[in-house]
N, C-alpha and C positions, 0 to 999 in steps of 0.2 A: 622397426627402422629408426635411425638418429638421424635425425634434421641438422644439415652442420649450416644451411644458409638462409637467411632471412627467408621466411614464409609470407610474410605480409608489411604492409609500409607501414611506416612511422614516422614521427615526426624525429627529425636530425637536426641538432644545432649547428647554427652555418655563420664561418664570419668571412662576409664575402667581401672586404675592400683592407687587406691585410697587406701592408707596404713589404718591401726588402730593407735590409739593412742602411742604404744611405738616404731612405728618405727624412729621416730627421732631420738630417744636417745641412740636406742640399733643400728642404722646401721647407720646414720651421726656423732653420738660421741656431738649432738649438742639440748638441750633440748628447747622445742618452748613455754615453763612456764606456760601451759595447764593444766589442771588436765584432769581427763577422757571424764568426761559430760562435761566440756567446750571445750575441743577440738573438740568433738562429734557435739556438737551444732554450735560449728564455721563452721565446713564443710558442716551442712545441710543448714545455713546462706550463705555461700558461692555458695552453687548450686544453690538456690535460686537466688540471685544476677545474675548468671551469666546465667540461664535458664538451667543447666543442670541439666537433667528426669529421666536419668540412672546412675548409678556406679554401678561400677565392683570392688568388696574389693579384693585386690590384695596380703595381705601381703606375706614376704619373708617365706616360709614352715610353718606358724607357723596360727591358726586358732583362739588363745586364745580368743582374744578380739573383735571378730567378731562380734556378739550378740549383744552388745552394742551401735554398730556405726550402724550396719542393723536398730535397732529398733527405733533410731533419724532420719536415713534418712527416713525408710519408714511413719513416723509417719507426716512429711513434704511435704509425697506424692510422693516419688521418690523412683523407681522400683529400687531392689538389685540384683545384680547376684555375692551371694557368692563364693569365692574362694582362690586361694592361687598364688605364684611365688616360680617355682624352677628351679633346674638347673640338665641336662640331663649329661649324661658322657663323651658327647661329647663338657661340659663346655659352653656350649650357655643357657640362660635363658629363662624359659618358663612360658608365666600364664596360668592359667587355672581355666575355670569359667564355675561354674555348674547352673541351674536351680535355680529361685529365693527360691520356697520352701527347696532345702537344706539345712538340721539340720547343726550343728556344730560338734554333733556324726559322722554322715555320713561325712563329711570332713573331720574327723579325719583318720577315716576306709581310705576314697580314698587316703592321705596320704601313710597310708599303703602301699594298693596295689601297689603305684607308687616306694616305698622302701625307703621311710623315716618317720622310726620307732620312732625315738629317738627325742624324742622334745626337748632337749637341743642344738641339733645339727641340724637347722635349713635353716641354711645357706651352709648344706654341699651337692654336687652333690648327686643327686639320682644313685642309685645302678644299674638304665636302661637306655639305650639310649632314644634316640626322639622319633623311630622309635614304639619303645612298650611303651614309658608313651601315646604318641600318638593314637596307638591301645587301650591303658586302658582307656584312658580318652573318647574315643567315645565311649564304650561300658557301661561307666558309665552316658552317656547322656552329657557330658560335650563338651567344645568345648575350644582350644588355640592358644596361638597365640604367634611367634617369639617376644621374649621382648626386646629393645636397639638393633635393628638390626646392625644397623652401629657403635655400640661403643664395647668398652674393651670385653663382656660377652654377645654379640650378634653371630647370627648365619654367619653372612658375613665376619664379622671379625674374627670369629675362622674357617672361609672356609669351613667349611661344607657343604660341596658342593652337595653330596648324600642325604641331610636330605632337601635341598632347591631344588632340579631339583621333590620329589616328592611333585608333584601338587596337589593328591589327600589328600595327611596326610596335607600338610602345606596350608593353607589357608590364612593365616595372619602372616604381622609382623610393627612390632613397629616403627616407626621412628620420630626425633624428630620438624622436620616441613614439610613446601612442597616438594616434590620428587625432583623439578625444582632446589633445591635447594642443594641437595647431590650432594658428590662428582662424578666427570664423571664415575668412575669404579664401584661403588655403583649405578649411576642412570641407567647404560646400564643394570646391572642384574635384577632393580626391573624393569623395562619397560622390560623386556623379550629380550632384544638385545644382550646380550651377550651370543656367541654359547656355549661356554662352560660351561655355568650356565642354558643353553636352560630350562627351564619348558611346551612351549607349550602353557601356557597363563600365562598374567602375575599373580602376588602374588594380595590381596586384602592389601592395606596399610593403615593404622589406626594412630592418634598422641594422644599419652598417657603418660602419665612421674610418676615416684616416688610421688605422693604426698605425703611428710613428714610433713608440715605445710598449715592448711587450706588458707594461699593465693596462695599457689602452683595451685588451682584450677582457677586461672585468667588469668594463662598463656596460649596463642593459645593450645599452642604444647601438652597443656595435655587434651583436648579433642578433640573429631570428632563427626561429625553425622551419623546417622543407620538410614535408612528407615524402620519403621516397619507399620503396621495398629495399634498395640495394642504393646506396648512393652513390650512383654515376650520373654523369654528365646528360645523359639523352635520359634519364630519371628526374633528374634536374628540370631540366626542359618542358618534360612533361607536367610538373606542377602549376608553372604559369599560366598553362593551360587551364586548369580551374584553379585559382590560386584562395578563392574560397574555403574549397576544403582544404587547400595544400600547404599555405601559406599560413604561417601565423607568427606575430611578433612577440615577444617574452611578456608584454603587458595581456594576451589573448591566454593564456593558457589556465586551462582549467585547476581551480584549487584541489575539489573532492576530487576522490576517484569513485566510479561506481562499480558494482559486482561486474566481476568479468569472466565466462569460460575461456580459458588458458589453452586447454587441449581436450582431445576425445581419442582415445583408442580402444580400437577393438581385437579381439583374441579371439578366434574360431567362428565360424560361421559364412555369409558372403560376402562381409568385409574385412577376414581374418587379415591382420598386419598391417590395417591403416592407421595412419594417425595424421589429426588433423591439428595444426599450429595456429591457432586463430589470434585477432588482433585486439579482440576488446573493444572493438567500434560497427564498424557494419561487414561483417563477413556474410559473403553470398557462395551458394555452392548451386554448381550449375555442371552438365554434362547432358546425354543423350536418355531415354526414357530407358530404364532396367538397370541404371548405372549403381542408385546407390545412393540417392539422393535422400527420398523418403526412407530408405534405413536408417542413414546415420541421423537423420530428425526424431526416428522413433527409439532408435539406442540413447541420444541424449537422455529424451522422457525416461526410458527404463531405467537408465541409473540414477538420474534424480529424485526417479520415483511421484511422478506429476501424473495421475490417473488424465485423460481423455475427460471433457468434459460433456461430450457427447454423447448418446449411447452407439451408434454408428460408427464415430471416430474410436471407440473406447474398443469396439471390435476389430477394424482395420488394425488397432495398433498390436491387440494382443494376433493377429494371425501373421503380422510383419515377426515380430518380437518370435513368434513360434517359426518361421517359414527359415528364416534370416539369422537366426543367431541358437534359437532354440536346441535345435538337432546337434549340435556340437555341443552343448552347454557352454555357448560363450558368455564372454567376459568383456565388462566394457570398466573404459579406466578414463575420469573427466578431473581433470587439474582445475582449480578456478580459487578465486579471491572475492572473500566473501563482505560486505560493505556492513550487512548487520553485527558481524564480526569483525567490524574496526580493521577493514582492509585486511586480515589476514588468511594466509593460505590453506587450502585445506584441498583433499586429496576425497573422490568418494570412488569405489569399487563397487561393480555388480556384478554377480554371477549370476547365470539362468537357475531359477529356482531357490535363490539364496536373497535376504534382505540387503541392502544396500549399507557397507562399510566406511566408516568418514577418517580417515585420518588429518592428523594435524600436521604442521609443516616438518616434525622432527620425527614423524611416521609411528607416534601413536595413536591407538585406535579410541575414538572419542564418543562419547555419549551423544553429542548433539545427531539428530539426522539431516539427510538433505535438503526438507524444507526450513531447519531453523539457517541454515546460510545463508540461501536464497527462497525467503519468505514470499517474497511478491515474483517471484518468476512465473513469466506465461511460456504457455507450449501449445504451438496450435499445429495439429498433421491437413492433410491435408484435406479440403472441404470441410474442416470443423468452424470456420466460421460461417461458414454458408449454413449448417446445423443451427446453430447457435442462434442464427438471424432468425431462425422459425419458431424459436420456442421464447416467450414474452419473461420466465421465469429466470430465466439462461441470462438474457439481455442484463434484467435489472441487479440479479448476482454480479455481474462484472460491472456493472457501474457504481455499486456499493464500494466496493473496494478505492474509489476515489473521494469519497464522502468521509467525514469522519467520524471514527472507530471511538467514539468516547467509552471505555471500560467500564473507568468509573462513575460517569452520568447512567450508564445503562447498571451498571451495581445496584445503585441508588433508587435507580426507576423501581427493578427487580426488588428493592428493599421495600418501598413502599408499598407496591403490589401484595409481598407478602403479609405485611403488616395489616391492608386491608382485607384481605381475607382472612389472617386471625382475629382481626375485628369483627368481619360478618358473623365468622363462626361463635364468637362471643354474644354480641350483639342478637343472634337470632337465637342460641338458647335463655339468654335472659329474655326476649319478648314471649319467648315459648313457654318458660318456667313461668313469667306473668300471667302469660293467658291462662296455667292453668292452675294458679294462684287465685287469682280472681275469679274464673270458674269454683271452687271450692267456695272462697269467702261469697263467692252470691249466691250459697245453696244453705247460707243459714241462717236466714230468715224462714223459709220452709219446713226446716229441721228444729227450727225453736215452735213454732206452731205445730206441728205434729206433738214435740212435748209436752206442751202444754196439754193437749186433747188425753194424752197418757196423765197427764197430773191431775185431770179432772175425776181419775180413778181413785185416788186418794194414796197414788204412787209415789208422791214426792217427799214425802216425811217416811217411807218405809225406807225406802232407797237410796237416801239421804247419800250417800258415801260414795253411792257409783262414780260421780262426775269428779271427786275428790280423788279419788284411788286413779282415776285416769289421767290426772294431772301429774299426778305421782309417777304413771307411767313415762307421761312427754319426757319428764324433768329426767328421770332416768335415762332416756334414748339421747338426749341432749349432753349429759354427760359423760355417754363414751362417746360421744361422736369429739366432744373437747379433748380427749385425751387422746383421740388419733390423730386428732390435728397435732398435736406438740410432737407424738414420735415422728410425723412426715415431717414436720420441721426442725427435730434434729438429725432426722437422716439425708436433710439438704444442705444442711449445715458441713454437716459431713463430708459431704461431697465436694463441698465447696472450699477446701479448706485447702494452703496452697500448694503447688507442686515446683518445687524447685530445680528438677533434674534438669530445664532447660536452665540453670548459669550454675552449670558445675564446675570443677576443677578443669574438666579437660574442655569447655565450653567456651570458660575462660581463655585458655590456651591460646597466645601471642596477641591479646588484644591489647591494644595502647594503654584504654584505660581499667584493667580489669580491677585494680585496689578499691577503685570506687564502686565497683558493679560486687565485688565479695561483701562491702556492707550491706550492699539494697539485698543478698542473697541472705545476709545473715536477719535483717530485719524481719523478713519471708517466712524464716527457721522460727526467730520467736515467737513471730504471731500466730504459726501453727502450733507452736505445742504449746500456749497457751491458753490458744481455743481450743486445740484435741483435750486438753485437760476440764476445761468447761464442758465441754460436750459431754466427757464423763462423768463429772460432777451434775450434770443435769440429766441423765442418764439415768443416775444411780438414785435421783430425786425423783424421777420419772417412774421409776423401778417401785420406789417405795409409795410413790402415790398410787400407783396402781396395786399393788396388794391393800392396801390400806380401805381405797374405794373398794373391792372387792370381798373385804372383809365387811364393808360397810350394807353393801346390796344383797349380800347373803341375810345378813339382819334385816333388811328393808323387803327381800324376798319372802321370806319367813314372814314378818307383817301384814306384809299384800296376802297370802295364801291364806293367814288367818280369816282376816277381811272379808276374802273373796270368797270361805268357807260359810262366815257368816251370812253373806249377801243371796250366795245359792240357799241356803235352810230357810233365808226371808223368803226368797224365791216359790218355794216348795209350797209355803203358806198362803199365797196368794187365791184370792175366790177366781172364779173363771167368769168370765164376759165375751158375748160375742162369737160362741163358739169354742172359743181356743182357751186353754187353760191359764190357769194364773201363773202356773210357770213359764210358759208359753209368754205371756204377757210382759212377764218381767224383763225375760232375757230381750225382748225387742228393744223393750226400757231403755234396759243395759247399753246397749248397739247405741241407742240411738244417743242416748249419753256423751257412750266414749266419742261419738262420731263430733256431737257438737264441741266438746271437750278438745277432740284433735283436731277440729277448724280455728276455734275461737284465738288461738293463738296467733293465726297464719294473718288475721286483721292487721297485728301492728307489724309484720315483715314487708306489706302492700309498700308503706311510703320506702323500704330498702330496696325495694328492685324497680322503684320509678326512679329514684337514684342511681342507681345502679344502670339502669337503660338510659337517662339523661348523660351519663358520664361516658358512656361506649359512643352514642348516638353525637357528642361533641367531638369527641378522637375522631369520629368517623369524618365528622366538618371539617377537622383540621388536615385530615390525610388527604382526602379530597383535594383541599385546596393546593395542599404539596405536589399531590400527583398532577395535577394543571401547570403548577411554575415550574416542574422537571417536565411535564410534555411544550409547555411553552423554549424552555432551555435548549431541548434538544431539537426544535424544530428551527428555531432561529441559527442552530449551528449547523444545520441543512441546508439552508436556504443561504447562509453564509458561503457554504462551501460552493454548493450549488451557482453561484455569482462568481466564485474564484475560477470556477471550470468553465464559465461561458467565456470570463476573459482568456484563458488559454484557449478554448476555440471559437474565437470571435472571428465570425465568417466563415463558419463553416460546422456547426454545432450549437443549440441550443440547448439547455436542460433547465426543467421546472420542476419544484417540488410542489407537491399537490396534497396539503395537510389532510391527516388521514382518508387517503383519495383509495385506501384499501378497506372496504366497507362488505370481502366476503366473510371476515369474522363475524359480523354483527348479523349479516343473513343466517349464519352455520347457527348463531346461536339461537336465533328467534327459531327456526328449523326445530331447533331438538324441544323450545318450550313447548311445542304441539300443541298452538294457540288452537282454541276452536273455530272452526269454521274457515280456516287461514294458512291457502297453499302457498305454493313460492310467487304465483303470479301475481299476490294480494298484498307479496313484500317486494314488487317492484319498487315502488317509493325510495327503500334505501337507497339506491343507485342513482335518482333520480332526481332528488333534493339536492342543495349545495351545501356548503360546509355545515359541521353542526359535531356538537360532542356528543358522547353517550353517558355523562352527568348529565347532560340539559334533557337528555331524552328520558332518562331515569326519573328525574325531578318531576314534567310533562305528566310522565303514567301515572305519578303521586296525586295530580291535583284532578285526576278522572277523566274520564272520555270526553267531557263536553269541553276542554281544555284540549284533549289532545285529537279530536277534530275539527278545533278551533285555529292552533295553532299550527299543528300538523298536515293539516289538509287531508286527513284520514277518513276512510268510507267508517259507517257506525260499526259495520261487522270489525272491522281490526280494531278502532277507538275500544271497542267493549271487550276483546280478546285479551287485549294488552292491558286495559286497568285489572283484570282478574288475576295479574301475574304476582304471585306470591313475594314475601317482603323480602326470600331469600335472593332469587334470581333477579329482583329490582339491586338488589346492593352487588352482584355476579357483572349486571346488565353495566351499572355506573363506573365499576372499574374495569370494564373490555377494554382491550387495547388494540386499538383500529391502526394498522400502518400508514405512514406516507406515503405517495406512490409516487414514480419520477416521468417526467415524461419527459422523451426525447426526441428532437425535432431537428431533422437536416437542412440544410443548405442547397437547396436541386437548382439554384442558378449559378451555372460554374463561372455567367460570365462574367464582365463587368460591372453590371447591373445592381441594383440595391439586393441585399438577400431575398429568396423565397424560403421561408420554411416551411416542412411539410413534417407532419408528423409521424412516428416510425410503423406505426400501424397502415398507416396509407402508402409505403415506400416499397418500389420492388425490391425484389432478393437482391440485385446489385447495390443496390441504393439501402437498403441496412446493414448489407456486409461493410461498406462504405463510412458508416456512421459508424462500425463498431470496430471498424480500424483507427480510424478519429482516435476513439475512446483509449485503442491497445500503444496508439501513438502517445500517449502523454507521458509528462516526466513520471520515472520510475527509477530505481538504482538497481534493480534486477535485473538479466538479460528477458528482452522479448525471441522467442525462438517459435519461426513461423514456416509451413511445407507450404509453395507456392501462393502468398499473400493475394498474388494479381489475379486466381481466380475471382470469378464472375462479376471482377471491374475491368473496367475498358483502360486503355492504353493510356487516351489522355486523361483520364483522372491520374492514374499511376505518375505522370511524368509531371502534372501540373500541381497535384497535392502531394501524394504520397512520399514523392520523393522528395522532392523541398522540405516535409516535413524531416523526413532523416538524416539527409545532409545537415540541418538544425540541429538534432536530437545526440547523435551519434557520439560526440564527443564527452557527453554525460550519460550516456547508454549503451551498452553493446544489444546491436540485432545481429541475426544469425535467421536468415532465410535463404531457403535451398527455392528454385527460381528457374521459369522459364523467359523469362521476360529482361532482354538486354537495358532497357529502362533504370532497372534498381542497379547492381552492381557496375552502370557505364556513368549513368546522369547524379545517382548515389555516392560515386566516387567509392566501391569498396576498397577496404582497407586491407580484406584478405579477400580472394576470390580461389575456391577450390574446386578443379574441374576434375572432375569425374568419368573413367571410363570402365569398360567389363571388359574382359577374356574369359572363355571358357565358363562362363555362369559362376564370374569372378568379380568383382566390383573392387576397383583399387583407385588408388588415391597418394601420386606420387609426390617425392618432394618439389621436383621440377615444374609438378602443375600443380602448385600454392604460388600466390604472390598478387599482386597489384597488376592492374593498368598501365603500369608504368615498366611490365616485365613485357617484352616483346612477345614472348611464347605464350602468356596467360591473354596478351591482348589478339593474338591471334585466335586462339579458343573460344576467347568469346564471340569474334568476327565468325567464326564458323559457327559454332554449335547457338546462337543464341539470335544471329543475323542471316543464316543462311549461308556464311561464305563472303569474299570478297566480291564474288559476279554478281553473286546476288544483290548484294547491298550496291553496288553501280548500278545494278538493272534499277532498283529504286531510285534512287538518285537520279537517272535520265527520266525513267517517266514521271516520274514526280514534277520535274524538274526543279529541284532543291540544285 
């Protein structure tokens, strides 16, 4: 279907005090050298230019020339509201503006009745107060409004005070820029702050000026915008009615725009051939239970591709998605303007069974998908927030997302983290290779006394060469292990050498400055090939030392074999002792030689690996302390944030950040070290203590039990579990990373009264859904899209918060909630309201039932399907007695 008529309201620019042709001449004294038709035609040029949709002919009593300028504006497309300006006996100015079909006869008559007969005399006060041209003028369908509030022949300035405290007659008055902007005695009465001028709410305020001269129409102050659907006269009307949301002067208008969904249609299924026009501010979709409500909420989600974050709601939506659109493999088609994307358009498609398609505004298919448009878009079907409120993990996922997202602090953290466990792993094979260093070197003093007891044999002068040939050996093993090192180090060399394909010719390609980026390539070029050239010059060095050494150990092997030829025939010679032969005797010799021989050396590497563990063991102090100033950083931009969201929900939302107040990492862990003698009941503690890090806890274990059931407060069974905990898991234990936790505390006195908070764990299921609407309420540029919000909250919360808060929000937000509750889309003021009905196990959604409050047929829809009807809502209304 094609929608040929306004779907929903908008704001229209309106210049509603736009003279006729001789008011220059006959009230400024000052001719603008027009003739009639050109003056006429300059001001329709002029609306034009400047987008304004409406005028309001305003002249001073007098209607003569009305006709003329109506039938150039309307003939340019721009809606008239015939009328005049006069003045009451209480000397203040008033316009007053009828229905766009009013004759010029009939403005004469109203004239009349207001008691300005005499059309020579048009600029004289009327013969009635405010109080009854006010009464005549409603009763003639018309509607007016306070003219030059604040100057000479305004109602402030002539203090009329009685004609401004009645709220119901005065609706409107004129002023000549922003409010912010009148003087302080002026701004307190139209903001409703001054007691003496009390009204009970404030005035609806509008900028409008004399135009005498069609460039009068360029200036801010002579117009404003009206929310209408369609802009008529009794649409008009309707605004002053909440002029809050309806009313807004050119200094009011929002800069940004946020994401908006545009449209949603659908193709085969039970809403085959709808299409829905929404407004970009608060569209409500209401109709009868099987209408089609929760589909078109769940077609949204399917084509943006926004999984349920429920598990319950996740299923609802896949058996809607299956029941609803499935069986036909429909097709749903969602227009929208994307704010991550610098306000531009973008087009997504879904088929059943098919990934979701993006095009761009000139209807190519684009790489990005649905969520990079609209990143932060919510979608809630329906009872998914009542889910949500039950599960504590759920909760704090959607409150992260108003906290800040630091990238790069959390890179950084993750930087450090790394680096601390390539340290441990460092760190604990150097204390490992120590212990077992030092183990060796303490086993020979033992091994030098066992020798001796063999030298007492008269072993030492036979054997003389054993512990020499062994050294020979060391020195041998020592220098291949030198010439592995240099190939590993030139095959990193290697590696390392540089790659230029990233600033090639076509890399180059249309950059500004590429002449200067082709030298930094070419410098890149040289210093490869003339390190590739070194590499092979060392190579080819490499090459020849190593035959060289190998020609040399050939020799050196030959030596040794002689030696060892010799040393065995010494062997054979030996007398026997103790049993065991002299051969026997030797080869122990031997052993115990080479053995001392291959400790004695490991003495002077001891002071290299106490070095060597001094220098990891200071990295390790220094990462430490890093990992504290990035958990210090990122906590204070917590608790930053954290302070920024109480002030957006002050009075009615509380949130606390609670330094690593997430303490089941450090249970999980002490769990798997299978401390002895130490269930979970014996690690209550952690839970139980207050703040505290796991450096300081690691530190603790270091200085032993009597320290950490000192400090600790620890029974001696865990103090003694926990000092036996190895040096690996002590450095595992100091870098764990214990979460923040948030906690969230509501508001449960709705009245008056100073706040109560109560926190979310003690709140009923109405009273968290409550909180985590708060939460879905706050600024976002993404649309919130929500199936029946006002479950399991009561009416007046709905009417006393929720909707205040939207009416707020709207203008920098589009919501999109399908709804049984007349509350949102009546006291909400929606901007699109789409009523929904079925035929035949048919769900349709016509053009005629889109639009505003302000369309008679939509306002009667809602009186029925959402109020009961008109009897009904009287039957309320008497016994109520409202």
């Amino acid at each position: 279907m094609t929608l040929q008529q306004p779907t929903f309201a908008r704001f229209w620019k309106c210049a509603l005090q736009v003279n006729t042709f001789g008011y220059s001449a006959n009230y400024r004294g000052a001719s603008h050298g027009l003739d009639e038709q050109a003056y006429n035609t300059a001001v329709a040029a002029q609306c034009a230019q400047h987008g304004i949709e409406v005028v309001g002919i305003a002249d001073h009593g007098g209607i003569d020339r009305i006709d003329a300028l109506r039938s150039t504006l309307q003939a340019s497309g721009i809606v008239v509201f015939p009328g005049f300006e006069i003045a009451c006996t209480e000397k203040f100015h008033m316009v007053c503006l009828f229905p766009e079909s009013t004759s010029r006869d009939e403005l004469n008559r109203y004239l009349g009745a207001l008691g300005l007969t005499n059309p020579d005399k048009t600029v004289w006060p009327s013969s009635k107060g405010c109080h009854e041209i006010a009464r005549e003028v409603a009763s003639l369908g018309g509607f007016w409004y306070a003219v030059h509030a604040t100057l000479e022949n305004g109602i402030l300035v002539r203090k009329s005070m009685h004609n401004w405290v009645d709220a119901e007659r005065l609706r409107a008055i004129q002023i000549p820029g922003a409010v912010g902007d009148l003087p302080p005695e002026f701004k307190n009465i139209v903001l409703d702050k001054d007691p003496n001028w009390k009204r009970g709410r404030p005035v609806a305020v509008i900028n409008a000026r004399d135009v005498a001269v069609p460039e009068d129409l360029a200036d801010p102050g002579a117009t404003c915008w009206i929310k209408m659907t369609r802009p008529t006269f009794a649409a008009f009307k309707v605004a002053f009615l909440d002029p809050e949301s309806r009313v807004r002067l050119n200094s009011e208008q929002p800069d940004d725009k946020p994401s908006a969904i545009h449209s949603v249609k659908v193709s085969g299924g039970y809403l085959d051939g709808m299409e829905a026009v929404l407004s970009g501010h608060l569209d409500t979709v209401i109709g009868g239970r099987g209408t089609g409500k929760s589909t078109l909420i769940e077609c949204l989600r399917f084509a943006l591709d926004v999984l349920p974050k429920g598990m319950q709601a996740r299923k609802q939506h896949n058996e809607i998605i299956k029941e609803n659109l499935g069986k036909d493999l429909g097709r749903v088609e969602v227009q929208l303007t994307s704010f991550a994307q610098h306000g531009k358009r973008h087009t997504v498609t879904r088929k059943v069974g098919e990934a979701p398609i993006v095009r761009d505004a000139e209807g190519q298919v684009s790489t990005l998908l649905p969520r990079d448009l609209l990143p932060d878009l919510d979608i809630y079907g329906q009872n998914e927030i009542y889910e949500l409120a039950q599960d504590e993990g759920s909760r704090l996922r959607l409150l992260e997302k108003f906290l800040p997202q630091d990238q790069d602090g959390k890179a950084q953290l993750d930087q450090v983290q790394k680096r601390l466990r390539d340290n441990a792993e460092k760190l604990t094979k150097a204390f490992d290779d120590a212990d077992t260093l030092h183990e060796q070197v303490n086993r020979l003093p033992k091994l030098q006394e066992q020798l001796q007891s063999y030298e007492a044999l008269g072993l030492k002068d036979k054997l003389a060469r054993v512990p020499l040939l062994e050294r020979e050996r060391q020195i041998d093993v020592r220098a291949q292990e030198e010439l592995k090192g240099l190939q590993a180090a030139l095959a990193t060399l290697q590696d390392a050498l540089p790659d230029t394909t990233f600033i090639s010719d076509k890399a180059l390609e249309g950059l500004p400055h590429a002449t200067q980026l082709v030298v930094m390539r070419k410098v890149l070029e040289g210093l490869r090939q003339s390190m590739a050239a070194l590499i092979a010059q060392g190579q080819g060095l490499l090459n020849q030392g190593t035959a060289d050494m190998q020609a040399a150990r050939q020799a050196w092997q030959a030596a040794q074999a002689a030696a060892q030829a010799e040393i065995d025939g010494a062997l054979r010679g030996l007398p026997s002792a103790a049993g065991r032969t002299g051969q026997q005797i030797g080869v122990e010799y031997q052993k115990l030689q080479q053995e001392i021989e291959r400790i004695r050396p490991l003495q002077s590497r001891m002071a290299t690996f106490k070095q060597l563990t001094d220098s990891l063991q200071q990295e390790r102090r220094n990462l430490l302390a890093e990992l504290s100033d990035r958990r210090h950083v990122r906590l204070q931009a917590l608790q930053s944030a954290a302070k920024k969201l109480n002030r957006q929900l002050e009075g009615r939302l509380k949130v606390d950040i609670e330094p690593q107040g997430d303490r089941k990492p450090l249970l999980e862990f002490l769990k798997d070290c299978k401390l002895e003698g130490v269930g979970e009941r014996r690690l209550a503690w952690i839970e139980e203590r207050g703040q505290f890090s796991t450096i300081q806890l690691a530190q603790s274990i270091r200085e032993g039990k009597e320290m950490l059931a000192l400090e600790w407060n620890l029974t001696p069974v865990v103090a003694e579990a926990l000092s036996k905990l190895p040096r690996s898991k002590l450095m595992a234990l100091e870098s764990l990373e214990l979460d923040h936790s948030v906690k969230i505390e509501l508001n449960v006195n709705a009245g008056e009264g100073p706040p109560v908070y109560r926190s979310l764990e003690r709140l009923s299921t109405g009273q968290q859904c409550t909180a985590i609407l708060h939460l879905l309420l706050l600024d976002n540029r993404d649309p919130l899209v929500m199936d029946q919000p006002e479950d399991n909250l009561d009416n007046a919360f709905i009417a006393e918060r929720i909707v205040r808060e939207l009416r707020k929000a709207k203008t920098q937000r589009q919501f999109i909630f399908a709804t049984h509750n007349a509350n949102i889309p009546v006291f909400g003021d929606a901007e699109w309201i789409g009523v929904f009905t079925a035929t035949d196990a048919h769900g349709s959604l016509a053009a005629d039932a889109q639009g505003s409050i302000d369309v008679p047929a939509i306002r009667d829809s809602v009186a029925t399907i959402l109020e009961g009807g008109r009897d009904a809502f009287m039957q309320r209304k008497a016994k109520y007695e409202f």
